[in-house]
TIMI-636167 format. One record per residue (C-alpha): residue number from 0; x, y, z. Coordinates in steps of 0.02 Angstrom, whole numbers, plus 50000, padded with zeros to 5 digits. Example, Ala and Ser with C-alpha at 12.3 -4.5 7.8 and 13.67 -1.06 7.14 Angstrom:
<recs>
{rec 0,{50615,49775,50390}}
{rec 1,{50684,49947,50357}}
</recs>
This chain:
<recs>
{rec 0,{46004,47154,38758}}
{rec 1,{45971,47053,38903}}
{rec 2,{46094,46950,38971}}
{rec 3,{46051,46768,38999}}
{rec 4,{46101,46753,39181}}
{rec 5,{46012,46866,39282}}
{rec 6,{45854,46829,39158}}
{rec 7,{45882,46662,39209}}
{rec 8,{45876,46699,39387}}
{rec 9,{45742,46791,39398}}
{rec 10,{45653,46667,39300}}
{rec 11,{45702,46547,39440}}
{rec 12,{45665,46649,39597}}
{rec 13,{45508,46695,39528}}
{rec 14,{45451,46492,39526}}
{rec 15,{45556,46460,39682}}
{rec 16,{45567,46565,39812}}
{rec 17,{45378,46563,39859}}
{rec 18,{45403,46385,39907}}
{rec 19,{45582,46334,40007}}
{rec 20,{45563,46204,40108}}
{rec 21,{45650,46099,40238}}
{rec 22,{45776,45940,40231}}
{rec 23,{45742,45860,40386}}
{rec 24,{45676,45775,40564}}
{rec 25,{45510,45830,40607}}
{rec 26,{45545,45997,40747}}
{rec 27,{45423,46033,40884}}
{rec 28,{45456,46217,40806}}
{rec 29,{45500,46302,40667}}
{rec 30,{45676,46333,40681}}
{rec 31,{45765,46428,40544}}
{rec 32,{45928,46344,40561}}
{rec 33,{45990,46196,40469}}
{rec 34,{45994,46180,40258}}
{rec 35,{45859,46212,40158}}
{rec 36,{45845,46178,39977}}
{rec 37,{45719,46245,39846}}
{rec 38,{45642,46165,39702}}
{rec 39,{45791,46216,39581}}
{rec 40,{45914,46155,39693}}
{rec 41,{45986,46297,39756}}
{rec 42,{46013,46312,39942}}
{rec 43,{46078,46390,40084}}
{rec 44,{46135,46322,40267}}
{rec 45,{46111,46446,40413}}
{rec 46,{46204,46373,40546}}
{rec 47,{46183,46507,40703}}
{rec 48,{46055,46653,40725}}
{rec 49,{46118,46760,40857}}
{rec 50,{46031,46806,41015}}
{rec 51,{45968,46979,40920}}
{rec 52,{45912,46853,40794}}
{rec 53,{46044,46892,40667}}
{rec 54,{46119,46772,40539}}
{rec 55,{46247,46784,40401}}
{rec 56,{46270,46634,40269}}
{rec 57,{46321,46594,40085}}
{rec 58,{46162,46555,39952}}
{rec 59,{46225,46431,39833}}
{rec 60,{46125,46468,39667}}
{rec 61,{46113,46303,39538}}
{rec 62,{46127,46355,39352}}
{rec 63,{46044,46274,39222}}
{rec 64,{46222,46212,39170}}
{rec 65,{46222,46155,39339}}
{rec 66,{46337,46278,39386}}
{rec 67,{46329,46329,39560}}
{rec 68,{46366,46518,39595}}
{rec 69,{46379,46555,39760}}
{rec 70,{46321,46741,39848}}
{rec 71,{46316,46832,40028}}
{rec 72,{46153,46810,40122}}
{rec 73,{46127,46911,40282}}
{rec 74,{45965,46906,40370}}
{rec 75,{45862,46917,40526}}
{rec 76,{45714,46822,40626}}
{rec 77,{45617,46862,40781}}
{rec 78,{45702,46801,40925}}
{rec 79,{45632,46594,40958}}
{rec 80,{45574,46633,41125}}
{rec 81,{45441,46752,41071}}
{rec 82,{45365,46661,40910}}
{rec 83,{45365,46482,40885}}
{rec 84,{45348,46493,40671}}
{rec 85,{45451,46673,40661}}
{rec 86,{45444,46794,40549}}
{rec 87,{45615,46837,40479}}
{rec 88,{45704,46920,40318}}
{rec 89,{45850,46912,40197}}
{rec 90,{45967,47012,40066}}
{rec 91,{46073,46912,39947}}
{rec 92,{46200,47017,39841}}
{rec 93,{46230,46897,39701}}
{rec 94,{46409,46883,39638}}
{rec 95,{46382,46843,39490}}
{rec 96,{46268,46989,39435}}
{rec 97,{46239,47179,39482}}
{rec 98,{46090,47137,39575}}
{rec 99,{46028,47112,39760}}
{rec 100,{45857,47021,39822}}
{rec 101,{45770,47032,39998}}
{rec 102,{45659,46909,40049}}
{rec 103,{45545,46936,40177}}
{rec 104,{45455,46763,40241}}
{rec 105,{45389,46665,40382}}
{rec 106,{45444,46461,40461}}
{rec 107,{45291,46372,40460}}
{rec 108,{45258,46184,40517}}
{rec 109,{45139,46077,40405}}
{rec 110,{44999,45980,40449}}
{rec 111,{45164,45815,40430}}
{rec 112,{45282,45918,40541}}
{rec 113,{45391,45966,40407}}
{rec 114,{45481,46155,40412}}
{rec 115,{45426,46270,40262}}
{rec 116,{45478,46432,40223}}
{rec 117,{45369,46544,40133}}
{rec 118,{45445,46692,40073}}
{rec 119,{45419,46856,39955}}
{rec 120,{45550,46916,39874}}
{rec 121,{45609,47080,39785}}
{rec 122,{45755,47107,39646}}
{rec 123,{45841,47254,39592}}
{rec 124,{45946,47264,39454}}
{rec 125,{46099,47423,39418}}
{rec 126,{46047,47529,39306}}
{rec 127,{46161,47649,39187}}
{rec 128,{46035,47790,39213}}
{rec 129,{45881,47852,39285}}
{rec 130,{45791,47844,39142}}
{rec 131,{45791,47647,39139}}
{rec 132,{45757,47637,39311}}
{rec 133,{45607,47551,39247}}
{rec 134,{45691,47398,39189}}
{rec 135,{45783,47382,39367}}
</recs>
């Protein structure tokens, strides 16, 4: 049977992730700090990326109940100097389910100046057993 949670989740990330998007001023580049917020709710805050272009955050996931579960995001963009809209990626591992995503996206600017990610994303589940590695 499948648990409600993760079902939920990927239900979520599915809608969301394609479209995370920026909370505020107008940048003259697309810089991946600051706190961005999807369409759900749920959000995460990168503060510093490195000089390698490394960054390591929380994800704060919004529930339906509006319970907020929060998981481990590590990640990595382009270094600014080389790309003004950089390329970068992600891996959550969710606490509150035996699961991890990666994203993989790029910062763009709009035509309005606003930062928007756009991002793929990939889940896998644990499995008991090779044999429903399909359902993973």
């Amino acid at each position: 049977m499948v648990q409600a949670a993760p079902f939920l989740l990927v239900l979520s990330l599915a809608l969301v992730a394609p479209g995370l998007s920026a909370r505020k001023s107008p940048p003259l580049q697309c810089v991946l700090t600051g706190h961005w917020i999807n369409d759900l709710g749920s959000n995460m805050t990168i503060t510093a990326v490195n000089g390698k272009g490394d960054f390591t955050r929380s994800y704060l996931v919004t529930a339906s109940t509006n319970e907020v579960w929060v998981s481990l995001l590590q990640g990595s963009q382009h270094r600014m100097n080389q790309k003004s809209q950089p390329t970068f990626g992600f891996t959550i591992n969710w606490s509150f389910s035996d699961s991890v995503t990666v994203f993989t996206g790029q910062c763009f600017v709009d035509k309005e100046g606003k930062e928007v990610l756009k991002t793929m994303w990939l889940l896998r589940s644990h499995m008991d057993s090779i044999k429903n590695d399909w359902k993973a």
